[in-house]
C-alpha positions as CSV (number, residue, x, y, z in Angstrom):
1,X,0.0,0.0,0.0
2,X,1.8,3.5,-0.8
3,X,0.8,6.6,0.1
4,X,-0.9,7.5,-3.1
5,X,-3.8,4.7,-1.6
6,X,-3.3,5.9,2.0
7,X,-3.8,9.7,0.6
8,X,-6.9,8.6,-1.5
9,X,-8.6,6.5,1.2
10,X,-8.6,9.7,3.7
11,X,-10.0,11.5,0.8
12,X,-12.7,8.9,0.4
13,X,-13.5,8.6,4.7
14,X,-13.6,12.8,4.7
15,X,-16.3,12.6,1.5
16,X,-18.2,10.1,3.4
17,X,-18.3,12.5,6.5
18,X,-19.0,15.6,4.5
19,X,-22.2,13.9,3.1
20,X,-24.1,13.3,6.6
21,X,-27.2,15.3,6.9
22,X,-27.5,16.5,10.4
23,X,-31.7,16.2,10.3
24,X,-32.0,12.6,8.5
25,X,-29.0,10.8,10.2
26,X,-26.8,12.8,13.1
27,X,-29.7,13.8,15.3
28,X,-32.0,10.5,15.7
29,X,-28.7,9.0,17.1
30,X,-28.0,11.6,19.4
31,X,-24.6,12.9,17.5
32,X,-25.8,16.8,16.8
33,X,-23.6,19.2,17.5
34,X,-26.1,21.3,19.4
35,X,-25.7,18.5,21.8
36,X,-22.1,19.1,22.2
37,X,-21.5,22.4,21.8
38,X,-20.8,22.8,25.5
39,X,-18.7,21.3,28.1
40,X,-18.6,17.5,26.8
41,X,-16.8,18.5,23.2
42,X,-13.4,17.1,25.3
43,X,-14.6,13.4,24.7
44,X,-14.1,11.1,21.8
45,X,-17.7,11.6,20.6
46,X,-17.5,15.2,20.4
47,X,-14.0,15.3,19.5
48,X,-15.8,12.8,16.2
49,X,-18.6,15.3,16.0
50,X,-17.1,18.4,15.6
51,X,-14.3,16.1,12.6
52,X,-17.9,15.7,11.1
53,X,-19.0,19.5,11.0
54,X,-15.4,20.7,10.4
55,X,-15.7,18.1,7.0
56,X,-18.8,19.7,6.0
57,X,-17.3,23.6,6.4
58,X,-14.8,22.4,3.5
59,X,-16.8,21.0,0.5
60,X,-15.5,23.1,-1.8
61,X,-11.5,21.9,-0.8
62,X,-12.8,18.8,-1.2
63,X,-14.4,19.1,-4.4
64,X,-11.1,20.7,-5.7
65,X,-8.8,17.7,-3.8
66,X,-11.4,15.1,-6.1
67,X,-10.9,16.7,-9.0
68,X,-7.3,16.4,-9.1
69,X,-7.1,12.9,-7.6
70,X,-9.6,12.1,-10.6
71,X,-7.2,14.3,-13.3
72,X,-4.6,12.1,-11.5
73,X,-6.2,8.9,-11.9
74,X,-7.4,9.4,-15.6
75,X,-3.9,10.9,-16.4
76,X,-1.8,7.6,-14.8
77,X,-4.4,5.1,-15.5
């Protein structure tokens, strides 16, 4: 595994998290960030939580970072 795959698989984990809808999937579970917004954002789950909302501030980085893995991918076969 090189780090072209490693690169590509945290680009494929921080799509995944960028796509969560906060109304359909976060909040039945209990993981809005309403929830965590005050003194418990120290844990693991709010530590996960605010990854999640940070990932959904930067679509547009990510939408630029796809493109050029796909250029790349198309480009090197």
């Amino acid at each position: 595994m090189g780090l072209w795959t490693f690169l590509e698989g945290f680009l494929l984990l921080a799509n995944a998290l960028a796509i969560l809808n906060e109304d359909r999937f976060l909040a039945p579970r209990g993981w809005s960030f309403s929830e965590f917004s005050g003194g418990k954002s120290k844990s693991f789950k709010g530590q996960l939580i605010g990854l999640i909302y940070a990932t959904q501030y930067l679509r547009v980085p990510l939408i630029l970072l796809n493109s050029i893995f796909v250029v790349v991918k198309l480009v090197s076969g």
